[in-house]
Every structure is written in structure tokens, then in C-alpha cells.
C-alpha positions in Angstrom: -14.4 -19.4 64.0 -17.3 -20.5 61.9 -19.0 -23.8 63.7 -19.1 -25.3 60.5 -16.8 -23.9 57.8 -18.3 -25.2 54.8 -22.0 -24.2 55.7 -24.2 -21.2 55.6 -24.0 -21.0 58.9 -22.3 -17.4 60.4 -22.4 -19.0 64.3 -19.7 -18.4 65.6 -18.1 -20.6 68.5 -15.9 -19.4 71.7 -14.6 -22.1 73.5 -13.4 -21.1 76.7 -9.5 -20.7 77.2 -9.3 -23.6 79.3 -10.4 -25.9 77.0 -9.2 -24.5 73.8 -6.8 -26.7 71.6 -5.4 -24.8 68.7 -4.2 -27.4 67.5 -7.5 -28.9 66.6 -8.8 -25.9 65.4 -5.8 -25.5 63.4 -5.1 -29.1 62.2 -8.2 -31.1 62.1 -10.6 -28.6 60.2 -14.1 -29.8 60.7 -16.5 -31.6 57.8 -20.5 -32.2 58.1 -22.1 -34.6 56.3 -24.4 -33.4 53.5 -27.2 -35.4 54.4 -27.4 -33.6 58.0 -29.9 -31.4 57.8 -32.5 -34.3 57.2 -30.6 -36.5 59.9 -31.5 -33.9 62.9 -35.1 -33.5 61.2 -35.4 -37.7 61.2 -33.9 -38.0 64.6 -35.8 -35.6 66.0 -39.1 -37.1 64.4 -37.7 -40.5 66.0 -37.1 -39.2 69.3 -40.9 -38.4 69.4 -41.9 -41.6 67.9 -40.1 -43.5 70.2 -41.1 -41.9 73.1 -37.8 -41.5 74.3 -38.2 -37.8 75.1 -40.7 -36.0 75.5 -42.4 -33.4 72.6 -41.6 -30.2 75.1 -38.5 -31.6 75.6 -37.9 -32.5 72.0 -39.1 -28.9 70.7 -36.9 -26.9 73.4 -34.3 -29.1 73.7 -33.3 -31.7 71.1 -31.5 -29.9 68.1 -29.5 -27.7 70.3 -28.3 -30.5 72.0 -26.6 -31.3 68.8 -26.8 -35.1 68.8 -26.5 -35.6 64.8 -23.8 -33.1 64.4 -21.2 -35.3 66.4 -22.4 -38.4 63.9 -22.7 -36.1 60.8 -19.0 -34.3 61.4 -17.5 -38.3 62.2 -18.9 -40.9 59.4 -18.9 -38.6 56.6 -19.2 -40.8 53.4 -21.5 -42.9 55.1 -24.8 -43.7 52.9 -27.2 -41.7 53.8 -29.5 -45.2 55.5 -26.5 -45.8 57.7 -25.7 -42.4 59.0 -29.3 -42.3 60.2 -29.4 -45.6 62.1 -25.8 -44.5 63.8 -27.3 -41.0 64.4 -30.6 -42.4 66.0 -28.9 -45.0 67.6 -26.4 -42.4 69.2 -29.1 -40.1 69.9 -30.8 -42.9 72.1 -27.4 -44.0 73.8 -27.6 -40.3 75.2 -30.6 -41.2 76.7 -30.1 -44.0 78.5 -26.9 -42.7 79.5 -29.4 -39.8 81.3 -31.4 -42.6 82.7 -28.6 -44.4 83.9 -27.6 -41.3 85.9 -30.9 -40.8 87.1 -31.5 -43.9 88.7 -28.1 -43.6 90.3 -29.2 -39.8 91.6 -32.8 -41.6 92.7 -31.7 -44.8 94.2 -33.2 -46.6 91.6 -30.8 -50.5 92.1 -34.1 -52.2 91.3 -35.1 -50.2 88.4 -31.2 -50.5 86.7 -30.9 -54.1 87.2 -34.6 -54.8 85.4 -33.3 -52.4 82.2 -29.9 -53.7 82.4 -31.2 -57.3 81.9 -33.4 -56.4 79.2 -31.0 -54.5 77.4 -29.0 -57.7 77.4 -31.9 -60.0 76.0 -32.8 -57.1 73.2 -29.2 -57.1 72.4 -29.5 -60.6 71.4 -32.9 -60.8 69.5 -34.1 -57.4 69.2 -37.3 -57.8 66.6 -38.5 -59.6 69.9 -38.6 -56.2 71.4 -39.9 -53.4 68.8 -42.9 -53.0 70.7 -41.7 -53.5 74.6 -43.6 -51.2 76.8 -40.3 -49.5 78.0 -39.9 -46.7 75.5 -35.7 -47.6 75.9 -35.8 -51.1 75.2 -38.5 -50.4 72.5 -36.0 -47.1 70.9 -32.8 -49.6 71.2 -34.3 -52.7 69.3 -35.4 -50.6 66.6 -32.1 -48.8 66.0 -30.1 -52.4 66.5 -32.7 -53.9 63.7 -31.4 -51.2 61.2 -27.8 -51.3 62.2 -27.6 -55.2 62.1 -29.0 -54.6 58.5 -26.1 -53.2 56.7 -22.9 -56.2 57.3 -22.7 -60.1 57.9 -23.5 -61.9 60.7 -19.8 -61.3 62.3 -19.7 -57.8 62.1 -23.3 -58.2 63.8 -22.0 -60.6 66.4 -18.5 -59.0 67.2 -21.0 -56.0 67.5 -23.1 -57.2 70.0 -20.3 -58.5 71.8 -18.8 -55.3 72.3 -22.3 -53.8 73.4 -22.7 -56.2 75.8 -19.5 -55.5 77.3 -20.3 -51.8 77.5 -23.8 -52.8 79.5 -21.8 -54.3 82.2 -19.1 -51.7 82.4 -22.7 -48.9 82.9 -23.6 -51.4 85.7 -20.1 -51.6 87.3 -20.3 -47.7 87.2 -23.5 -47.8 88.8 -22.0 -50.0 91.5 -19.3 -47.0 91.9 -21.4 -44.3 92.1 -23.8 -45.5 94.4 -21.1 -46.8 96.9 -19.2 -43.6 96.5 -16.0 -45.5 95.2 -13.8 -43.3 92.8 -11.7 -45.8 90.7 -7.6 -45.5 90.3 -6.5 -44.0 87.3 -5.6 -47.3 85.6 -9.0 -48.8 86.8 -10.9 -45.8 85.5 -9.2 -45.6 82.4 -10.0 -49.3 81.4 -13.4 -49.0 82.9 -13.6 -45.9 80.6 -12.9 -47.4 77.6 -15.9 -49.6 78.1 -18.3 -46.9 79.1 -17.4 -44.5 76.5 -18.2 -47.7 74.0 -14.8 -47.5 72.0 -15.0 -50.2 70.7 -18.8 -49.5 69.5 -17.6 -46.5 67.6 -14.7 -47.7 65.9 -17.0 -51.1 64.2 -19.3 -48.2 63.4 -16.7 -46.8 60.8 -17.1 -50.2 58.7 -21.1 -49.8 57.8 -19.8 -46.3 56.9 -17.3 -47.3 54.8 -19.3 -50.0 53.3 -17.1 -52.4 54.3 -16.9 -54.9 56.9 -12.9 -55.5 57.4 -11.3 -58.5 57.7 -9.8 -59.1 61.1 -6.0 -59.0 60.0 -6.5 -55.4 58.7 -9.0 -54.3 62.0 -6.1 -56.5 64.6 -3.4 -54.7 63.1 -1.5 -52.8 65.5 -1.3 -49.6 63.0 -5.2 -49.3 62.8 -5.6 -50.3 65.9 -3.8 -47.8 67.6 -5.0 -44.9 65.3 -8.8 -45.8 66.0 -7.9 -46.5 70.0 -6.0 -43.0 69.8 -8.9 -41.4 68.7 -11.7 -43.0 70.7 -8.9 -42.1 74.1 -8.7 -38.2 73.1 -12.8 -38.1 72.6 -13.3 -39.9 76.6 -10.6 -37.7 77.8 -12.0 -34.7 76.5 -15.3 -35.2 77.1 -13.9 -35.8 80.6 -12.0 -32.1 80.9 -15.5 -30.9 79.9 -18.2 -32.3 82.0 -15.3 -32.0 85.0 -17.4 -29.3 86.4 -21.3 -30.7 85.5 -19.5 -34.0 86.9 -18.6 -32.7 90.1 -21.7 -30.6 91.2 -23.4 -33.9 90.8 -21.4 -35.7 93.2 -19.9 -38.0 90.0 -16.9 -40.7 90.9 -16.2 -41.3 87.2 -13.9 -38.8 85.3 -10.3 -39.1 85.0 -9.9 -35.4 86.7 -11.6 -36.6 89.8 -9.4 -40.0 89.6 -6.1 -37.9 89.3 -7.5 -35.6 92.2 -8.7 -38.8 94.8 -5.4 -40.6 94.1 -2.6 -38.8 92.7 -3.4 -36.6 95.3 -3.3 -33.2 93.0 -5.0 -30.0 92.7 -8.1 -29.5 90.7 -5.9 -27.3 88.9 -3.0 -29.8 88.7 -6.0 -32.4 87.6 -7.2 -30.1 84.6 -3.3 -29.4 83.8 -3.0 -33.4 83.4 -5.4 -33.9 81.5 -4.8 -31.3 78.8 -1.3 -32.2 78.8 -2.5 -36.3 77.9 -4.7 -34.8 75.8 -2.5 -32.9 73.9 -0.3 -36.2 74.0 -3.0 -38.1 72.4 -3.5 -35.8 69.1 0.2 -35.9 68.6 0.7 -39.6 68.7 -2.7 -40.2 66.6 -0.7 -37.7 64.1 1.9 -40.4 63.5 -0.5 -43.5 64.4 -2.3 -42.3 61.4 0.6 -42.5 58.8 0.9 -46.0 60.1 -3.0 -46.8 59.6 -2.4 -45.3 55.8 0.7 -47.3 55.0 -1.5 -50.4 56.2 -3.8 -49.6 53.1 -1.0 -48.8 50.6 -0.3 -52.6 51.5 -3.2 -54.0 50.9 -4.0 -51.7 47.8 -2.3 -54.9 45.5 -3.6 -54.1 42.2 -6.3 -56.8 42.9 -10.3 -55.5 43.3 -10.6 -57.0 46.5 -7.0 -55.3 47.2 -8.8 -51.8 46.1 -12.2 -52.2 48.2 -10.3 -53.0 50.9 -7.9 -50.4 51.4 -10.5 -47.5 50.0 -12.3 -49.1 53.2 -9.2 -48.8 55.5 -8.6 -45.2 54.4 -12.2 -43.9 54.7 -11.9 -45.3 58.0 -9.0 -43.5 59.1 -10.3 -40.5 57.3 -13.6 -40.6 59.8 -10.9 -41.2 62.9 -9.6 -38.2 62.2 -13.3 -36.6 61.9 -13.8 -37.8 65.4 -10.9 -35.2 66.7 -12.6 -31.9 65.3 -16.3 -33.6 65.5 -15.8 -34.1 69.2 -14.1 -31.0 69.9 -17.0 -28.7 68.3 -19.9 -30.7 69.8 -18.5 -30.2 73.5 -19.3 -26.1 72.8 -22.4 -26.4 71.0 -23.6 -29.1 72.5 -26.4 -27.8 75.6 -25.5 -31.1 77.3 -22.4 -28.9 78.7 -23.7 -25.8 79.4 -23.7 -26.2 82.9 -23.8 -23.2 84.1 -27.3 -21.9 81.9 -28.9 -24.6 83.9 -31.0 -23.6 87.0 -29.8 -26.6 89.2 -26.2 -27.6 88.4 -26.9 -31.1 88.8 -30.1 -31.8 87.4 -30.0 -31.4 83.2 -32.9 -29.5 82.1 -33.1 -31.9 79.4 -34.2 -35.1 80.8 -37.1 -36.9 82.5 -36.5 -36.5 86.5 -39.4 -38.3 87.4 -38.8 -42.6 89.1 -39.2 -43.8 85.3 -39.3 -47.4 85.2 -39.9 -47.7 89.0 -43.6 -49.1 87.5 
């Protein structure tokens, strides 16, 4: 089918049988922002001025890794300020992810520790950081100044909050992968929900929506459990589909490997498993999200606060959905999975393999 069905585009996308859900293709059809052409221009011009990757890496490398597609086909109605910030912002989380891995692959304990600390303090204050000497710290302050820009102070702090919690989950992973210890399923899977930064996507819906949401409509079970649903089939998938990039890199942390060190099955079995709680996952978010709309119809009272507040709730849900087909797409388009194109199975063509930060 057409990557995206509502563009010029004539691309057309196989997805291997293994990983095909027709029931995304079928039931979640996929949007794009308008405003997405321009985001992967900006992002790629802030990737450059950043200095977060390089410009031959940039030029070969950067738009087909398809970075501001995943934000452009999940916060669609954002304004067009706030859908940069989350794009940019997203588009550096990718990196340090990659450098993260790289000082596990390298040995780098010293190196980690000195950026996980400073993430921490630019977290915090971040104008204190615009012009670190670390391109990372320097890329992060600037995209937390913009995205602290847009809502109150709370939705600032419960944002940091979360971020900070997603720091030390990276540096318990690190811990993992460097001792060689592959987590239970029930550790990984609340370890996971910290690395993937669930929490950090779902309070990115509100500066979408223009809204920051008061915490008896975010705390209610019905939205919760639609926006948890969706973050859980985005890790999980994204697990099924790095399984075999994660495994020629000698990874700990995926929910196959988990299911194949302590369930004791198959790699078979494992990919079985995970499709089938995959599969699970799309068909409880299906009633979840009913639930997440009735929420709205409540609070839609007649009143105008009663009206900006459920529009918000339902533009949220709306961009939960998003995240289904947005995530489904970007794993088979997306050169960060294309594995088997690369010429060593465990090194990403993509990223800096040099001791950076070992100055």
C-alpha cells in the first residue's frame, strides 16, 4: 500500500510477513501532518546546527531515517511551533539513544555516568546549558527550552519528572547490558516502560492539543489505559522489530530475548508471543478508546471550559490512535531497521563509532 495515503507519494511499502498486522493496515489508516515537509527540512537543518550528527551523515542518512514522519503521523493538529520542538526533540532522543549504546558497545562507564549527570542538571535549568561543549547536552537544552514554552509550570515539572525517571531507567539498562544481565519479563516490561519514555509521549499529546489537562481527566483510568495501551503496542513492536538488529549486537533488553532467557522458549515461540500480545494490545486499546471518549462526552457540560476540555481529551485520544499506524509505518521505512542493508549487523551505519565524550 501507499506509505502515506493522502500524499503524492506512489512508495510503496512491503512489510515482511512476519511482522505484518492487517489489522493496522486495515483499521488504523495512517494521517501526516501537513506541516511535514518543512518539519524534516527544519530537523534536518537542526541536526547540523546542533552538531548532533554529522553533515555526511545528515545528507546520506537523516531523512530516510524518517525521524519526523513518526512525530508528523502521531500529533497531527499540533501547531505547527509544537510539532517542531517534539520532532527535534525526538529526533535528538534517537541520538542519544545511539550514544547510549555506543558507550555500552565501547566500555565507555565513565563517559555515561558524566552525560547521565549532566542530562540530569540540563533537565532542571536548561538555558544554563544552550551552549555546553557537548553537542547532546547543548541539542537537549535547546529542545527542552521550546518545549517548556508551550504549558504552565506543572505540565513543565510533571514533565521533567518523567524525564528524569527515563534517565535512570537508560542507566539501569546500561548496568544490564554491560553485566550481561537479561531482565525477567515482568522486570523488563516495567523497566521498558521507562526506557521507551511512555510516559514522555503521552504529556506530549497535551501541547498538541493545546491543552494542559487537569489531573482528574489525565488519572482517569479510561484515558489512562487508552494512552498506556498505546505507548505498550509501540515498545512491543518496536521490540518484534529490532529482535534481530538486537540480537546480532549482543542486546539483553527486548521482550523476545526476556521470553527466550526465562520462559525458556524458542526464538520462534518468542516472536509467536509477542505478536500474539501484540495483537492483544490493539484489540483492548479498541475498547479502551470508547472508554477514553465517553470520558470526554462527560466533561463536554455545555460549559466553555466543559468544551476546551473535552475537544482536548478527544484530540488526545485521536493522536493515541495515530501512534498505532504512525509506529507501524515508521518500523518499514525507517533505515534504523534495515539491518540486513548494513555492512556490520551490529554497528548502525548511521552513527558516530568513534570514544565520543571520552575527552
Amino acid at each position: 500500500m501507499p506509505a502515506f495515503p493522502y500524499s503524492t507519494t506512489s512508495t510503496v511499502t512491503a512489510v515482511p510477513p512476519s511482522l505484518c498486522l492487517p489489522v493496522i493496515e486495515a483499521a488504523f489508516p495512517r494521517q501526516l501532518h501537513p506541516y511535514w515537509p518543512r518539519l524534516q527540512e527544519r530537523t534536518r537543518a537542526w541536526l547540523l546546527e546542533m552538531r548532533l550528527m554529522s553533515a555526511d551523515k545528515v545528507a546520506e542518512y537523516a531523512d530516510s531515517l524518517c525521524y519526523t514522519d513518526l512525530m508528523a503521523g502521531y500529533y497531527l493538529g499540533a501547531p505547527d511551533a509544537v510539532l517542531q520542538a517534539i520532532a527535534d526533540y525526538s529526533a535528538w532522543f534517537f541520538v542519544w539513544d545511539d550514544r547510549h549504546d555506543r558507550d555500552i558497545v565501547h566500555r565507555r562507564p565513565a563517559a555515561w555516568k558524566r552525560l547521565r549527570e549532566r542530562l540530569h542538571t540540563a533537565l532542571d535549568a536548561p538555558r544554563d546549558h544552550l551552549r555546553h561543549e557537548d553537542p547532546l547536552i547543548a541539542g537537549f537544552a535547546d529542545a527542552m527550552v521550546r518545549l517548556y514554552s508551550f504549558l504552565p509550570d506543572s505540565w513543565n515539572d510533571r514533565f521533567a519528572r518523567h524525564f528524569h525517571a527515563v534517565i535512570d531507567a537508560y542507566d539501569q539498562e546500561f548496568h544490564n547490558r554491560t553485566e550481561g544481565v537479561i531482565p525477567t519479563v515482568d522486570d523488563y516490561l516495567e523497566l521498558r516502560r521507562l526506557t521507551f519514555a511512555h510516559a514522555i509521549w503521552i504529556d506530549l499529546l497535551e501541547p498538541s492539543a493545546g491543552c494542559e489537562l487537569p489531573d482528574t481527566v489525565r488519572k482517569h483510568p479510561e484515558f489512562q489505559r487508552a494512552a498506556l495501551l498505546s505507548q505498550e503496542f509501540a515498545a512491543w513492536y518496536n521490540d518484534l522489530c529490532s529482535l534481530p538488529k538486537e540480537i546480532a549486537g549482543d542486546e539483553v533488553h527486548n521482550l523476545g530475548i526476556s521470553l527466550i532467557k526465562h520462559e525458556e522458549l524458542t526464538l520462534e515461540e518468542a516472536v509467536a508471543e509477542l505478536r500474539r500480545r501484540i495483537e492483544q494490545c490493539i484489540q483492548e486499546f479498541l475498547a479502551a478508546e470508547r472508554g477514553a471518549l465517553r470520558v470526554a462526552d462527560e466533561i463536554d457540560d455545555g460549559t466553555v471550559r466543559g468544551k476546551e476540555i473535552a475537544d482536548a481529551v478527544r484530540a488526545c485520544v485521536a493522536n493515541m490512535r495515530n501512534w498505532f499506524s504512525s509506529v507501524y509505518w515508521f518500523h518499514h521505512e525507517s533505515g534504523r531497521y534495515m539491518v540486513d542493508s548494513w555492512d556490520d549487523r551490529s554497528t548502525p551505519p548511521y552513527v558516530n563509532n568513534e570514544a565520543a565524550g571520552e575527552k
